[in-house]
C-alpha positions in Angstrom: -34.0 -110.1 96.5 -34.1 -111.9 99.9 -36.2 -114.9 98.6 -33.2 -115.7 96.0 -30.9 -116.4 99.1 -31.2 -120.1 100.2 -28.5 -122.3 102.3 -27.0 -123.2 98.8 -26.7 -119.5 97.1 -23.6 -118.8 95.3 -21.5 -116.0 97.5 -18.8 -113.7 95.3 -16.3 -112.2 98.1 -13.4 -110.0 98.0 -11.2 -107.7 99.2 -8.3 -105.2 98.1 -7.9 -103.2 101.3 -4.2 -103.9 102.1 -1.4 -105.0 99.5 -3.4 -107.9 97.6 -6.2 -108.8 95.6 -8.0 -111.4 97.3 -11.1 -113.2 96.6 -13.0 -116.2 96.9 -16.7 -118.4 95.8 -18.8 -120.0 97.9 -21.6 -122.2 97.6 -23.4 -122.5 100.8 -20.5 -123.2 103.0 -18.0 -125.4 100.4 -15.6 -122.6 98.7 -15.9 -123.8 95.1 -12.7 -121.2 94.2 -10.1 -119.2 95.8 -7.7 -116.7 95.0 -4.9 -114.1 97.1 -2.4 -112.2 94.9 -0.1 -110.1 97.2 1.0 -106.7 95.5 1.8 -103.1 96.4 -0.4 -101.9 93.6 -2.2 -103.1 90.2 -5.4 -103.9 92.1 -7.5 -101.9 90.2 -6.3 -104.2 87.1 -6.2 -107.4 88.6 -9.3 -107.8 90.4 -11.8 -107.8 87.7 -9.7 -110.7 85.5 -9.6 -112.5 88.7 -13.2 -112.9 89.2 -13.5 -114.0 85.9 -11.3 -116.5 86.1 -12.9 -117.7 89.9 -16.3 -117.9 88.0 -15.4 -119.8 85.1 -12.9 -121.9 87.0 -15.9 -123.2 88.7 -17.6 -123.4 85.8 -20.3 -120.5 86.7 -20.5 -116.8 85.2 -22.2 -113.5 86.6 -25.9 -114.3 86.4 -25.0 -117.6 88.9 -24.0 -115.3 91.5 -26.5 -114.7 94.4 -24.6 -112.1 96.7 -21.6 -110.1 96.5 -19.8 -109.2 100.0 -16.8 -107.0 99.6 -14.1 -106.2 102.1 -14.9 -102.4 103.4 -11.5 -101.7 105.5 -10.1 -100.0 107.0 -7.0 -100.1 105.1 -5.7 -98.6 101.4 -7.6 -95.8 100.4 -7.8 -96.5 97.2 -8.0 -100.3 97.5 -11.3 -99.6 99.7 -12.8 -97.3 97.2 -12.2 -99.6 94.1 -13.7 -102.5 95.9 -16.6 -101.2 97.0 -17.1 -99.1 93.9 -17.1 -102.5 91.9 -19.3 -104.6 94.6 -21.9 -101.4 94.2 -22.1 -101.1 90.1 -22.0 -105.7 89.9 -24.7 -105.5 92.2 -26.4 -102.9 90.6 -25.9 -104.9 86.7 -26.8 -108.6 88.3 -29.7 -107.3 90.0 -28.1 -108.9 93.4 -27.4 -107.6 97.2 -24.1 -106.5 97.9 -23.0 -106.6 101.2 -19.9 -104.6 103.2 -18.2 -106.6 105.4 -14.6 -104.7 107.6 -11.7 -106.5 107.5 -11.2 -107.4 111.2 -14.9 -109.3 110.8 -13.5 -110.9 108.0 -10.2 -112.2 109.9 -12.5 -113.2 112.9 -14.7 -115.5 111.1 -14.4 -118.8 112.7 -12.5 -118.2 115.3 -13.1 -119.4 119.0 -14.4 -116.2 121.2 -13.3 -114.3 122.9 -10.5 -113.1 120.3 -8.4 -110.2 118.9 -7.8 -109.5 115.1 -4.4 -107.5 114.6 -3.7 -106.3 111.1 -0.4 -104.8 110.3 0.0 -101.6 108.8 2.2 -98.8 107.2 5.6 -98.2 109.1 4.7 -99.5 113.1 0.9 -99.0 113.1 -1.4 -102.0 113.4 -5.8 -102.0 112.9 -7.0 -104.4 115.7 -10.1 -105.7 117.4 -11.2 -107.1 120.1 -14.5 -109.9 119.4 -16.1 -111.1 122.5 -18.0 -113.9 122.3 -21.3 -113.3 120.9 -20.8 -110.0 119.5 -17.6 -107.9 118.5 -16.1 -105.3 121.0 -16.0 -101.7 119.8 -14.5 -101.0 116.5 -11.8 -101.3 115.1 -9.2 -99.0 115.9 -5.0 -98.2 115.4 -2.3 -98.5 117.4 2.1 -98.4 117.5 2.9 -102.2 117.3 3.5 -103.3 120.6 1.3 -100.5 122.5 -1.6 -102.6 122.4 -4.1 -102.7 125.6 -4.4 -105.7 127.6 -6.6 -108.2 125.8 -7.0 -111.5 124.3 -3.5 -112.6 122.4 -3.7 -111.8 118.4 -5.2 -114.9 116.9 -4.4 -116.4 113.9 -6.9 -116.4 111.1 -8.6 -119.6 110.4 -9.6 -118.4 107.2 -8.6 -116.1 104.4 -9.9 -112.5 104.3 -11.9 -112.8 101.0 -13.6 -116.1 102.3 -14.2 -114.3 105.8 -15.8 -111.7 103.6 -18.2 -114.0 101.2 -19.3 -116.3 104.8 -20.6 -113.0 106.3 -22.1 -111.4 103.5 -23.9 -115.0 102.9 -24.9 -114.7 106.4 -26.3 -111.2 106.8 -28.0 -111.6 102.9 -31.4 -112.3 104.4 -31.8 -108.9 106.3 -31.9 -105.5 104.6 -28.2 -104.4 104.6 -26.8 -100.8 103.4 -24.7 -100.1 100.6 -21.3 -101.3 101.1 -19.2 -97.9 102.2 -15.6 -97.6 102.9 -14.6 -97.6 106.6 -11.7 -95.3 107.5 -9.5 -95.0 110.5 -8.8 -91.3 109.4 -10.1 -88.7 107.1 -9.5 -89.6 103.1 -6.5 -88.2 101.3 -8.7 -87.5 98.4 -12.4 -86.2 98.9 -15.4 -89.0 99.3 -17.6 -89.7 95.7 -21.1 -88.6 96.0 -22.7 -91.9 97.3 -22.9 -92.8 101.2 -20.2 -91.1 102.7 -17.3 -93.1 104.4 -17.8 -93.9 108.0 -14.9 -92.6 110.3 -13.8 -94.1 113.2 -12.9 -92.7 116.7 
């Protein structure tokens, strides 16, 4: 599959890992269609009709589609496992990579290093990371809002998460990638499927 990706391939990207249902097309590095819904639940509905109406708002259906990149957390349970359970069984029908890419990543894309990503939680918890220059710092990790460590000030993204999503999966689509897996800050309230278990952070 690596010779199909060129600097023009057509990138599907998106993410349901907090409260919305976001995603976005790219072709090479112009976003030909973009979409974020904001909502508490109804993701598993609303992301599939969504697509659909990215791809044939740009005039494009399935089989146009080079790469998938989906956003692996951490964040909602179940918006994580939905995601990635749709990126894995598109890929798997198109005959196409799909590519896991975590949320801060996402939120970091295109933003002048050194930098940290804050994304707010439930109640007073925040996910944040800190992205030096070249490479990212660490992983991503949870903290009380306000009891941050010293560190770069929270940036603001210069791009949405499901465009942050489809410009690193374009970017990482030459090299052998794993199966997208969900990325959790703490153990599952419901057990794992039976594919590549989640990866749990410190």
């Amino acid at each position: 599959m690596p010779d199909r990706i060129t600097p023009n391939s057509v990138v599907l990207g998106f993410d349901t890992s907090a409260a919305h249902c976001a995603a976005a097309l790219l072709r090479g590095d112009t976003v030909l269609a973009a979409a974020h819904e904001d909502m508490t639940k109804g993701q598993a509905e609303r992301l599939m009709p969504m697509l659909e109406e990215l791809l044939a708002g740009a005039g494009l259906s399935w089989r146009d589609l080079d790469v998938i990149g989906v956003g692996t957390g951490p964040g909602n349970f179940t918006g994580i496992r939905m995601a990635v359970a749709a990126a894995r069984g598109l890929a798997l029908s198109l005959g196409i990579p799909a590519i896991g890419v975590e949320a801060p990543e996402a939120l970091a894309c295109g933003l002048a290093r050194p930098c940290r990503v804050v994304i707010a939680g439930r109640g007073d918890m925040v996910t944040w990371q800190d992205f030096a220059e070249r490479e990212k710092e660490g992983r991503p990790q949870q903290a009380a809002t306000g009891a941050l460590p010293p560190g770069p000030a929270p940036a603001v993204p210069a791009v949405g998460i499901a465009e942050g999503v489809a410009r690193l999966a374009a970017d990482r689509a030459h090299l052998p990638q794993p199966r997208p897996a969900p990325v959790y800050l703490r153990p599952a309230d419901a057990a794992p499927g039976r594919g590549a278990p989640p990866v749990i952070l410190a």
